[in-house]
FIROMAR-514926 format. One record per atom (N, C-alpha, C): x, y, z; residue in three letters. Coordinates in nm, 3 decimals. Each point is the difference from the previous one (the first is absolute). Layout:
N
<kese><px>X</px><py>Y</py><pz>Z</pz><residuo>ALA</residuo></kese>
...
***
This chain:
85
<kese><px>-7.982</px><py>4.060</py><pz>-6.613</pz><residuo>UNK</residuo></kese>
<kese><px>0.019</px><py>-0.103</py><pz>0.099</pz><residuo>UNK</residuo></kese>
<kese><px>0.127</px><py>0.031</py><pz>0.079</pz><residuo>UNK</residuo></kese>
<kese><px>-0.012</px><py>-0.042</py><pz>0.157</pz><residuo>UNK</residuo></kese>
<kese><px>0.107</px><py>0.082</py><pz>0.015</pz><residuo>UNK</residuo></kese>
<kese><px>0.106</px><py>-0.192</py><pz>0.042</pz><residuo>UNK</residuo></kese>
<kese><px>0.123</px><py>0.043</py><pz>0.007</pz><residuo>UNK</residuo></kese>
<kese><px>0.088</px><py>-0.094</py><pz>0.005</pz><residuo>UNK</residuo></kese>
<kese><px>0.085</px><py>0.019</py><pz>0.117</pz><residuo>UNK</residuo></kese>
<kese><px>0.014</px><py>-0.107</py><pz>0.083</pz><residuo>UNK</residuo></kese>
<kese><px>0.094</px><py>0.035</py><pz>0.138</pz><residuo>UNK</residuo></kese>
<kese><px>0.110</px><py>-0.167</py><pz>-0.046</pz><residuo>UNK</residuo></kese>
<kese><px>0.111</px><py>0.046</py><pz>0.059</pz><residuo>UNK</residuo></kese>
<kese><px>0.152</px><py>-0.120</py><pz>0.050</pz><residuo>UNK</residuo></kese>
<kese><px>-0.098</px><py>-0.069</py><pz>0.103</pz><residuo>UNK</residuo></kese>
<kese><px>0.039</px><py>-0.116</py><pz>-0.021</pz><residuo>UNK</residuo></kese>
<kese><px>-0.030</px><py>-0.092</py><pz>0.120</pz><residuo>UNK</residuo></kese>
<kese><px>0.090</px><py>0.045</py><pz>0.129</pz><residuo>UNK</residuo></kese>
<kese><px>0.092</px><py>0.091</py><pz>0.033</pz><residuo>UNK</residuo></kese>
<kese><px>0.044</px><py>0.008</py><pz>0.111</pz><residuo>UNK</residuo></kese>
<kese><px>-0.086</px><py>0.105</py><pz>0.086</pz><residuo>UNK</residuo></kese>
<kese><px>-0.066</px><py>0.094</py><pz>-0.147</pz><residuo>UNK</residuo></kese>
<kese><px>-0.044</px><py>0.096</py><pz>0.100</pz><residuo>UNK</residuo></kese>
<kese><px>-0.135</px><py>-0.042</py><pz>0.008</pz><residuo>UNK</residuo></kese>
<kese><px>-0.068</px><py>-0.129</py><pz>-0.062</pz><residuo>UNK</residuo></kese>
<kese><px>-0.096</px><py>-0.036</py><pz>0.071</pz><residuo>UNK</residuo></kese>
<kese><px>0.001</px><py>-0.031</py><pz>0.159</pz><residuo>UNK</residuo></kese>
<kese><px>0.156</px><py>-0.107</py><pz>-0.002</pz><residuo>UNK</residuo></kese>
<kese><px>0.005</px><py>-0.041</py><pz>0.113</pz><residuo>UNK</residuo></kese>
<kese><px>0.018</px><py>0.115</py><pz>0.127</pz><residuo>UNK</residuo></kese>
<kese><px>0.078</px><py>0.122</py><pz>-0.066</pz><residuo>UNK</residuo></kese>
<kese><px>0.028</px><py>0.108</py><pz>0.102</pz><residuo>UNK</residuo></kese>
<kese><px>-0.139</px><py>0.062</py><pz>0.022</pz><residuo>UNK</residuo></kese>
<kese><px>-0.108</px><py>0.043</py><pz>-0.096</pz><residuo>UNK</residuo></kese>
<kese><px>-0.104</px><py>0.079</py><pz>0.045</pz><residuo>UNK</residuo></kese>
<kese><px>-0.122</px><py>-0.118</py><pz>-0.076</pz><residuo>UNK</residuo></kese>
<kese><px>-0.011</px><py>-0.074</py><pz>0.073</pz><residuo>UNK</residuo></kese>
<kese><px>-0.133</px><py>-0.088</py><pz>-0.043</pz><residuo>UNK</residuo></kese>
<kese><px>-0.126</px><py>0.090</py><pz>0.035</pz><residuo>UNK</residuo></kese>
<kese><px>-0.031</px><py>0.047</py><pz>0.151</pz><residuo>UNK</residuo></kese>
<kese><px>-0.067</px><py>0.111</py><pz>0.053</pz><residuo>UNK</residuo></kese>
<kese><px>-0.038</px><py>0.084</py><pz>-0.129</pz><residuo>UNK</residuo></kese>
<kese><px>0.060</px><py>0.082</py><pz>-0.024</pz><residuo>UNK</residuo></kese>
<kese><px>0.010</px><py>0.124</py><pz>-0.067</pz><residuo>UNK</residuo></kese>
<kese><px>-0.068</px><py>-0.042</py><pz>-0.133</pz><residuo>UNK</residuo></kese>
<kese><px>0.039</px><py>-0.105</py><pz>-0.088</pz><residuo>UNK</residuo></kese>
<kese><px>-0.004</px><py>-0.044</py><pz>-0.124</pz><residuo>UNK</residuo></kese>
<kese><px>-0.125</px><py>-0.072</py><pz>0.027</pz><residuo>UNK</residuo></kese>
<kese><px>-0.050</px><py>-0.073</py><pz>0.092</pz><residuo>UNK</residuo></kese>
<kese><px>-0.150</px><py>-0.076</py><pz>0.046</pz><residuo>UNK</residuo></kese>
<kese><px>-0.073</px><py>0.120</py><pz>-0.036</pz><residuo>UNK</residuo></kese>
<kese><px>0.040</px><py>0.124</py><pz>0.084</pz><residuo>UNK</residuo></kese>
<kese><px>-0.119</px><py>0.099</py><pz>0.018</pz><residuo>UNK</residuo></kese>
<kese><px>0.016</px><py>0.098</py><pz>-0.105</pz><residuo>UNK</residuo></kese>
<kese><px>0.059</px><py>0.016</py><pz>-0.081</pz><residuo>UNK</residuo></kese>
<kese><px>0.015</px><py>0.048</py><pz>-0.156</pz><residuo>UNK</residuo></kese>
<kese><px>-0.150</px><py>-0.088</py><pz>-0.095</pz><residuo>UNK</residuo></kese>
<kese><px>0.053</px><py>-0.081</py><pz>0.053</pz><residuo>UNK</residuo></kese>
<kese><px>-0.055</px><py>-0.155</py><pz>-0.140</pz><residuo>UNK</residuo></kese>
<kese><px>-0.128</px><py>0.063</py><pz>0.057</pz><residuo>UNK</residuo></kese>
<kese><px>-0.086</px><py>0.004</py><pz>0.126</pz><residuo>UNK</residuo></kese>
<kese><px>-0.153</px><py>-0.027</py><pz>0.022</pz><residuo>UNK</residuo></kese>
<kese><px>-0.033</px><py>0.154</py><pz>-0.063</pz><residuo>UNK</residuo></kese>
<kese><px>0.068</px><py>0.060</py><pz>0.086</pz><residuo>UNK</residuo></kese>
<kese><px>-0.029</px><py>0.161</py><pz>-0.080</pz><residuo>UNK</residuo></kese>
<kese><px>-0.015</px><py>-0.014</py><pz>-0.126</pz><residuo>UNK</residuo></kese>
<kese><px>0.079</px><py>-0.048</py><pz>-0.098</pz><residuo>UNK</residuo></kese>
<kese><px>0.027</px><py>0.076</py><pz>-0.115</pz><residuo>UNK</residuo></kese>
<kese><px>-0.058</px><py>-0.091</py><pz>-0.074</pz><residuo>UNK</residuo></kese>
<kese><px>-0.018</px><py>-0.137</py><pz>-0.003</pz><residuo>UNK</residuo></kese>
<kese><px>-0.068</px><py>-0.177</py><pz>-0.030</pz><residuo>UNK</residuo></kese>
<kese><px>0.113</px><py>0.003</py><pz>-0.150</pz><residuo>UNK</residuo></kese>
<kese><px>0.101</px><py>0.066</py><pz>-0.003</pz><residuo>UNK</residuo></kese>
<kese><px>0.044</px><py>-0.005</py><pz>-0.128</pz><residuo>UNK</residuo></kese>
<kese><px>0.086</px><py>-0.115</py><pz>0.038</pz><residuo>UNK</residuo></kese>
<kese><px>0.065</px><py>-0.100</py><pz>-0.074</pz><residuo>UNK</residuo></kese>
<kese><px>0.063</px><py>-0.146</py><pz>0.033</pz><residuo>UNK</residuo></kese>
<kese><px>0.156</px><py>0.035</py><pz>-0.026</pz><residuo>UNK</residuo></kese>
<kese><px>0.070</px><py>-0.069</py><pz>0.098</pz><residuo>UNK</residuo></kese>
<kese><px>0.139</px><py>0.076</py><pz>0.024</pz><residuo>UNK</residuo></kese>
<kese><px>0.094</px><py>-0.120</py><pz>-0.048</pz><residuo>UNK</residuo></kese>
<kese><px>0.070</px><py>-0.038</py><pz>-0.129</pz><residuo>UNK</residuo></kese>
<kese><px>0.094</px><py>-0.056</py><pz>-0.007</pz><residuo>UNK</residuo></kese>
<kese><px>0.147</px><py>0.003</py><pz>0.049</pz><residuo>UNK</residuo></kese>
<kese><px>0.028</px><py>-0.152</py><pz>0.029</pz><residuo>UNK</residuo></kese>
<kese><px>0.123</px><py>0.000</py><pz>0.117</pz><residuo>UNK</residuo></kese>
<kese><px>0.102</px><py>-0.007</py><pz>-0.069</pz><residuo>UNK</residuo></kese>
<kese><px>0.086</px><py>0.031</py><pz>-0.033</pz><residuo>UNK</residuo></kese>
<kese><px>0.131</px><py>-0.043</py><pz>-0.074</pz><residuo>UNK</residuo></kese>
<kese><px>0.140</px><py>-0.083</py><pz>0.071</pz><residuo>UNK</residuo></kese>
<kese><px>0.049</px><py>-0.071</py><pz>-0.015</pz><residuo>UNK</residuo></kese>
<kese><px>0.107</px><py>-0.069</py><pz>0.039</pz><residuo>UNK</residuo></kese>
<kese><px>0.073</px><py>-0.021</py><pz>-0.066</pz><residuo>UNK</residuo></kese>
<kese><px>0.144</px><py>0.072</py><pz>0.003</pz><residuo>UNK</residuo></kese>
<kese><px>0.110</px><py>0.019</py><pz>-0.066</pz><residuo>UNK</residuo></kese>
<kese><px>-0.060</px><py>0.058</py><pz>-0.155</pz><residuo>UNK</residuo></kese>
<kese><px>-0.068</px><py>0.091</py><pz>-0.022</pz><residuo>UNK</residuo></kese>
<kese><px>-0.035</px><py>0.081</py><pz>-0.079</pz><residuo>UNK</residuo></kese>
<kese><px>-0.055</px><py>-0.055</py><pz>-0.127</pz><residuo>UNK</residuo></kese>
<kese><px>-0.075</px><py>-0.148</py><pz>0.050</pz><residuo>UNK</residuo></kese>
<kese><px>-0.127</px><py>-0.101</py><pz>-0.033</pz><residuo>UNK</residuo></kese>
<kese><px>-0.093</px><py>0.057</py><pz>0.036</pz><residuo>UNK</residuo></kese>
<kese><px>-0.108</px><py>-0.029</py><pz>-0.056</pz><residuo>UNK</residuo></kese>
<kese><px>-0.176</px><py>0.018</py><pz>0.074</pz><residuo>UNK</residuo></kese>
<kese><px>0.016</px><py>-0.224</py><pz>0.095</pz><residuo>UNK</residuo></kese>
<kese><px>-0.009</px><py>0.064</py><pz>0.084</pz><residuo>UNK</residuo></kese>
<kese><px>-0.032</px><py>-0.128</py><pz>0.122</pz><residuo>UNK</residuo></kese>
<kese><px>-0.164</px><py>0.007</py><pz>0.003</pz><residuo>UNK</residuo></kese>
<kese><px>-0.075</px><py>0.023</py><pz>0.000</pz><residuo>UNK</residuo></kese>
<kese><px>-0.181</px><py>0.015</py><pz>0.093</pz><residuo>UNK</residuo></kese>
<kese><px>-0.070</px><py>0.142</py><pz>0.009</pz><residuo>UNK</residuo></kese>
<kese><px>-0.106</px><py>0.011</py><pz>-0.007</pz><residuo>UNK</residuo></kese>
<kese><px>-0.082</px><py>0.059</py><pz>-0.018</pz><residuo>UNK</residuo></kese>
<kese><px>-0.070</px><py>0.008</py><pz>0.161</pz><residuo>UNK</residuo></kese>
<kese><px>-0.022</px><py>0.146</py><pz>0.042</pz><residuo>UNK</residuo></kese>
<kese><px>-0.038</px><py>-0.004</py><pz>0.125</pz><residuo>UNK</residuo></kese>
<kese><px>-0.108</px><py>0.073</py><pz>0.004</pz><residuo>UNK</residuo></kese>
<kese><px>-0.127</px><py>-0.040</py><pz>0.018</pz><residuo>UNK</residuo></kese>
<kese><px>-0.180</px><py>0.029</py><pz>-0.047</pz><residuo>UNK</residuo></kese>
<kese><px>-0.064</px><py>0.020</py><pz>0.166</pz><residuo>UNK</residuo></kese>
<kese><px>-0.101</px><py>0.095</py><pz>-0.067</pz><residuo>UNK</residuo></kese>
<kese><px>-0.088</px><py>-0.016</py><pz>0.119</pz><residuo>UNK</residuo></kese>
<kese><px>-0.069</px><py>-0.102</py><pz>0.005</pz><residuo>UNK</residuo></kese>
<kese><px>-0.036</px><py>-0.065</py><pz>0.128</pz><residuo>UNK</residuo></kese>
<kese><px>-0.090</px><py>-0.087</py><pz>0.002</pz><residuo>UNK</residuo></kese>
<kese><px>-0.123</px><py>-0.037</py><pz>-0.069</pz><residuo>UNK</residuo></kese>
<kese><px>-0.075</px><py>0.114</py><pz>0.007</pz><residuo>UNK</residuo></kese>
<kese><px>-0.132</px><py>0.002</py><pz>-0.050</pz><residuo>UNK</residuo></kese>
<kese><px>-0.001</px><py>0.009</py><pz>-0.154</pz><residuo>UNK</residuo></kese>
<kese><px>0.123</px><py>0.085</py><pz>-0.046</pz><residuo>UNK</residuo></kese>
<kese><px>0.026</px><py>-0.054</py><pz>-0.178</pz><residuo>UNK</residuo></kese>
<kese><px>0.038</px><py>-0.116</py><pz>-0.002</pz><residuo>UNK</residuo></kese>
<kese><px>0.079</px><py>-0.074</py><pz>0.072</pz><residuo>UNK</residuo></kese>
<kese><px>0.051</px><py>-0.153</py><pz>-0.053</pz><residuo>UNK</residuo></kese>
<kese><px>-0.099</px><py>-0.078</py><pz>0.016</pz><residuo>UNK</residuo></kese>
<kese><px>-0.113</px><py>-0.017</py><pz>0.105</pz><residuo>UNK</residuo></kese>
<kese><px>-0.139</px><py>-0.041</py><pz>0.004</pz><residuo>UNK</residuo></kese>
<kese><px>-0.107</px><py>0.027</py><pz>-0.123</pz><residuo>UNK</residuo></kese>
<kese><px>0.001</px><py>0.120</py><pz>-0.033</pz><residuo>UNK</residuo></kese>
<kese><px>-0.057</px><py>0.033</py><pz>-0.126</pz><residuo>UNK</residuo></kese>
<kese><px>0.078</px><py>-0.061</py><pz>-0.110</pz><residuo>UNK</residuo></kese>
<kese><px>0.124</px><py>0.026</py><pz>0.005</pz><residuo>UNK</residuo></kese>
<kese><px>0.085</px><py>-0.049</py><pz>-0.160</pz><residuo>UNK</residuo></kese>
<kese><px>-0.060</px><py>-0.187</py><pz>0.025</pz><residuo>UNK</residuo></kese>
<kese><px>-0.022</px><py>-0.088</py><pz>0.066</pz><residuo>UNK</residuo></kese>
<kese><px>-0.007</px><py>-0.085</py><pz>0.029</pz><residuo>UNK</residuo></kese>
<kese><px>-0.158</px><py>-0.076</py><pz>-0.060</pz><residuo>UNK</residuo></kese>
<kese><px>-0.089</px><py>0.098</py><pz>0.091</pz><residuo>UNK</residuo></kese>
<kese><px>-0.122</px><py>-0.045</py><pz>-0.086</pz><residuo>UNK</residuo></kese>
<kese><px>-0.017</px><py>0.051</py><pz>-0.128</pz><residuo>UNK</residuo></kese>
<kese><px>0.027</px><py>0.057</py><pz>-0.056</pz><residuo>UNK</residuo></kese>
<kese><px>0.002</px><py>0.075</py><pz>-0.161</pz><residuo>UNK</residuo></kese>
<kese><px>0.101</px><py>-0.114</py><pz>-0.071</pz><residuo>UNK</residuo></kese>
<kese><px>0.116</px><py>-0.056</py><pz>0.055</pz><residuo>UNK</residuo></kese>
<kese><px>0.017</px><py>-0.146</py><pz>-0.066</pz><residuo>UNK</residuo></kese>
<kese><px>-0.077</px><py>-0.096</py><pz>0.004</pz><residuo>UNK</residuo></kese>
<kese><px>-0.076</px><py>-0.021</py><pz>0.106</pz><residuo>UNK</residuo></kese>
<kese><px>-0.071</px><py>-0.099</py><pz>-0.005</pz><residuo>UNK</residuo></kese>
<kese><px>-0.098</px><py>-0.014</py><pz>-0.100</pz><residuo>UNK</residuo></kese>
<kese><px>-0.030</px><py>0.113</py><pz>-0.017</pz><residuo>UNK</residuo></kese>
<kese><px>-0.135</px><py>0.000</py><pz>-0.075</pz><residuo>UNK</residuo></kese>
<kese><px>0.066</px><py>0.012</py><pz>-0.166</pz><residuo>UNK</residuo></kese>
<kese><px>0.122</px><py>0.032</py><pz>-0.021</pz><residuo>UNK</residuo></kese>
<kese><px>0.031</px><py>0.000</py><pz>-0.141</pz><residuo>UNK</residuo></kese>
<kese><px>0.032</px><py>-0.131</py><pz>0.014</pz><residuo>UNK</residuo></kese>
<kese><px>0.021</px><py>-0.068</py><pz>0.072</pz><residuo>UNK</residuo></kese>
<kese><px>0.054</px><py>-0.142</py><pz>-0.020</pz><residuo>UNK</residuo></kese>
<kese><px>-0.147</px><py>-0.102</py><pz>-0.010</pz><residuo>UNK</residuo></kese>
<kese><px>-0.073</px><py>0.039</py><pz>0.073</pz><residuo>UNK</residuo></kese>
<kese><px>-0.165</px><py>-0.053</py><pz>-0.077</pz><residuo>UNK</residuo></kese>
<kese><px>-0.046</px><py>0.015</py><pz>-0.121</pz><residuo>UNK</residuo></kese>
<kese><px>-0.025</px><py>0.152</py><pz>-0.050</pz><residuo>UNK</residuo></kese>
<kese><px>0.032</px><py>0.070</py><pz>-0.139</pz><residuo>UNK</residuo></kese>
<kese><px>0.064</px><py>-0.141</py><pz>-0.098</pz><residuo>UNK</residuo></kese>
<kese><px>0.155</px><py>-0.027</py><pz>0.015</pz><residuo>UNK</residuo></kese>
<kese><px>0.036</px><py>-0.040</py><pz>-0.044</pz><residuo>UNK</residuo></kese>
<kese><px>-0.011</px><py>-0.158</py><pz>-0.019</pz><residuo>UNK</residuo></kese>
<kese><px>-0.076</px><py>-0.074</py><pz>0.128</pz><residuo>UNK</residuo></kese>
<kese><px>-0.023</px><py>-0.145</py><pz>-0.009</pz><residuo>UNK</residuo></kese>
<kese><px>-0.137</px><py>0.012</py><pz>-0.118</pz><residuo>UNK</residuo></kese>
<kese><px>-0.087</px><py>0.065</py><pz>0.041</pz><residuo>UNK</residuo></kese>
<kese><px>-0.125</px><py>0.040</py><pz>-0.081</pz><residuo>UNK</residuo></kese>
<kese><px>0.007</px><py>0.035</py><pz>-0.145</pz><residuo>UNK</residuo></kese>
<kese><px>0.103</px><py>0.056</py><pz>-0.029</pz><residuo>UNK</residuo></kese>
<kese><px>0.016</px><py>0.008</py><pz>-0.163</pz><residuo>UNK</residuo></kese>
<kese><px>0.067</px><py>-0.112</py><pz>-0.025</pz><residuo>UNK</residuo></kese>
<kese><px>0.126</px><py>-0.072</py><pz>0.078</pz><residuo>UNK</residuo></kese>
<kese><px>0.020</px><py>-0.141</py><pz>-0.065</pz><residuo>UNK</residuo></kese>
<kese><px>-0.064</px><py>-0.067</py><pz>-0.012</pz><residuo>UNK</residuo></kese>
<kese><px>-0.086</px><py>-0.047</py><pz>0.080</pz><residuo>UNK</residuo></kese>
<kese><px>-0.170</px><py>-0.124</py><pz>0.008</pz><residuo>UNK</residuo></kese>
<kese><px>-0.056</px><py>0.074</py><pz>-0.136</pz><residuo>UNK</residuo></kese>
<kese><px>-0.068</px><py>0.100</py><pz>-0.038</pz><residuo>UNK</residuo></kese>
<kese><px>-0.002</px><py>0.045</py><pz>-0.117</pz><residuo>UNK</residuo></kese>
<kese><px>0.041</px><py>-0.016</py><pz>-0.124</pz><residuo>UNK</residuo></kese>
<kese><px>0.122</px><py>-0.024</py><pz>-0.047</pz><residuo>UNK</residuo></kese>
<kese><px>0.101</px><py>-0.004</py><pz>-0.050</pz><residuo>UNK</residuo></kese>
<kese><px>0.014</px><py>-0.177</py><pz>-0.062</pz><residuo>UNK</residuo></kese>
<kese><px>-0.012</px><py>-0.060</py><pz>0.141</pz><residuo>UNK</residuo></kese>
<kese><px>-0.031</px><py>-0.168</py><pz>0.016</pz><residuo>UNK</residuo></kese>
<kese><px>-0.091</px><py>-0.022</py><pz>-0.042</pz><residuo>UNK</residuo></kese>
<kese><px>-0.110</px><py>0.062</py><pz>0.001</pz><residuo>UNK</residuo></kese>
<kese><px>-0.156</px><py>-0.052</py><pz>-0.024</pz><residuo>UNK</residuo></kese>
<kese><px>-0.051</px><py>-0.012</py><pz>0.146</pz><residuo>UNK</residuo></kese>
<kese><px>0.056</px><py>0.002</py><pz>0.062</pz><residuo>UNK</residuo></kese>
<kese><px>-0.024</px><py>-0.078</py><pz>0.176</pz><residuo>UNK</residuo></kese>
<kese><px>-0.129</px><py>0.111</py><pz>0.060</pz><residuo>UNK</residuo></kese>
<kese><px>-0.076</px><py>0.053</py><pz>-0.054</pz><residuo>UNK</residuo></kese>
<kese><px>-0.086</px><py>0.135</py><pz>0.052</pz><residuo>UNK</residuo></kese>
<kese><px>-0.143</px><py>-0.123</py><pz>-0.017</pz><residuo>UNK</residuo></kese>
<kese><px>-0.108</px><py>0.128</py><pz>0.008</pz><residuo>UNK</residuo></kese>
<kese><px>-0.137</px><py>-0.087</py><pz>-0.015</pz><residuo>UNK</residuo></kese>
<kese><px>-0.089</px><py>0.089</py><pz>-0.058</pz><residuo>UNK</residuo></kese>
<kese><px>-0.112</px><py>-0.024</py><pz>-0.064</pz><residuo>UNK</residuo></kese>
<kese><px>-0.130</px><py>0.135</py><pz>-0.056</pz><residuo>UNK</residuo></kese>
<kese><px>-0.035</px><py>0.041</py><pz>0.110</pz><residuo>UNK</residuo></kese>
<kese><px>-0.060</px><py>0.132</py><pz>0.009</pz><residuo>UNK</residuo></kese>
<kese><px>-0.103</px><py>0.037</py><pz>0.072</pz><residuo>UNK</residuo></kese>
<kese><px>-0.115</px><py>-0.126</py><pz>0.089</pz><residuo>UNK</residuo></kese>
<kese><px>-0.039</px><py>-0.058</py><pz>-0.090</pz><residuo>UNK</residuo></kese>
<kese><px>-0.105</px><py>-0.098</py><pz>0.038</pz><residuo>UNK</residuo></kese>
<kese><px>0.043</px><py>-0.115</py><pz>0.040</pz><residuo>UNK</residuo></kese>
<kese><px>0.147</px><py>-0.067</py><pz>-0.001</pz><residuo>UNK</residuo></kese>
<kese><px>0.069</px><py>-0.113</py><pz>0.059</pz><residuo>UNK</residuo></kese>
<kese><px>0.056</px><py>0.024</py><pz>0.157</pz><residuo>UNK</residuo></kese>
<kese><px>0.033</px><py>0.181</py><pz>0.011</pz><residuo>UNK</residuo></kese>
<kese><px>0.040</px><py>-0.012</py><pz>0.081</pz><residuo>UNK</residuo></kese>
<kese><px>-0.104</px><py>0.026</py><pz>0.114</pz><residuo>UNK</residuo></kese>
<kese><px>-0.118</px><py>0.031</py><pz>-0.009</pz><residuo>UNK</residuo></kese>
<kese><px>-0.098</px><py>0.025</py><pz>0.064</pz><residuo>UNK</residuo></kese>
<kese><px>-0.055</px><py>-0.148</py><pz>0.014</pz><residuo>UNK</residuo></kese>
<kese><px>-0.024</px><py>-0.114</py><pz>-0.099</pz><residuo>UNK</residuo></kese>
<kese><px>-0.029</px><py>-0.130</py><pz>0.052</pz><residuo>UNK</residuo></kese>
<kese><px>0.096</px><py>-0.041</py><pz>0.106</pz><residuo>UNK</residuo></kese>
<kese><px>0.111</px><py>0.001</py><pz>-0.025</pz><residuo>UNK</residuo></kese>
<kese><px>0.098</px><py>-0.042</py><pz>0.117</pz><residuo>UNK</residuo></kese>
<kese><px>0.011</px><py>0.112</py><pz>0.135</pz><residuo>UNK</residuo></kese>
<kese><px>-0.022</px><py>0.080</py><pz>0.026</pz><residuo>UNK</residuo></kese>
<kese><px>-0.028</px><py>0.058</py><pz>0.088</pz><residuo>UNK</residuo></kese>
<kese><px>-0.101</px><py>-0.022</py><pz>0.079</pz><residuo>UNK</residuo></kese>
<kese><px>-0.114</px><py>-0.050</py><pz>-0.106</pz><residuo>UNK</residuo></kese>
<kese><px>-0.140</px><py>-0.027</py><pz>0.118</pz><residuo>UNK</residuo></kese>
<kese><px>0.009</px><py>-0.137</py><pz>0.066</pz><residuo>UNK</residuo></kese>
<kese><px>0.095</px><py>-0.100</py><pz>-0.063</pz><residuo>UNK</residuo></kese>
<kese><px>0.043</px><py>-0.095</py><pz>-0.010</pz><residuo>UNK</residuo></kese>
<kese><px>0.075</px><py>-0.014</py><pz>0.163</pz><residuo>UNK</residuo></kese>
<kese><px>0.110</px><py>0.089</py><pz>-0.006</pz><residuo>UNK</residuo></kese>
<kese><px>0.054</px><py>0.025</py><pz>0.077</pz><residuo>UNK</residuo></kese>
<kese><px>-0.063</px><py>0.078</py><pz>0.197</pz><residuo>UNK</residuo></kese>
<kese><px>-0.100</px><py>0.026</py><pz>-0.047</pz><residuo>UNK</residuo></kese>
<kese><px>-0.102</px><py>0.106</py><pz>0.118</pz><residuo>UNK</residuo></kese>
<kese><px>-0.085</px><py>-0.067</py><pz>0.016</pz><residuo>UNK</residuo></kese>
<kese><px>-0.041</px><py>-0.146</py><pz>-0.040</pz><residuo>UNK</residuo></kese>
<kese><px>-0.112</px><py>-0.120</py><pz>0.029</pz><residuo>UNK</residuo></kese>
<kese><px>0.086</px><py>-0.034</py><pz>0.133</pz><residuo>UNK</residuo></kese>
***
């Protein structure tokens, strides 16, 4: 991963934009020799985004599970037709 100073973001934003699309590798910013932010390509932070979403469904779905809160095969198909009347 490569790591840039926040100054020389600010000095070569250009340069470091067109690194990031080329290379899609994610460029951490440092400030005062902290990690400040993480600087992603678009289309990975879009992707990293729905791939949470869907572990975060994953995860409502095994709690309802967990609860009892789920249904059989055959309950959830009554309530479905239920639902499509």
């Amino acid at each position: 991963m490569k790591v840039e100073l926040v100054t020389n973001l600010k000095r070569q934003a250009t340069k470091i934009l067109a690194d990031l699309h080329l290379s899609k590798e994610p460029v951490l910013i440092t400030e005062h020799g902290k990690p400040s932010a993480y600087l992603v390509d678009v289309q990975d932070y879009e992707f990293m985004q729905r791939r949470l979403e869907l572990l975060e469904g994953l995860s409502r779905g095994e709690r309802a599970v967990l609860e009892g809160r789920s249904y059989s095969q055959r309950e959830a198909r009554e309530k479905m037709s239920q639902w499509l009347k």
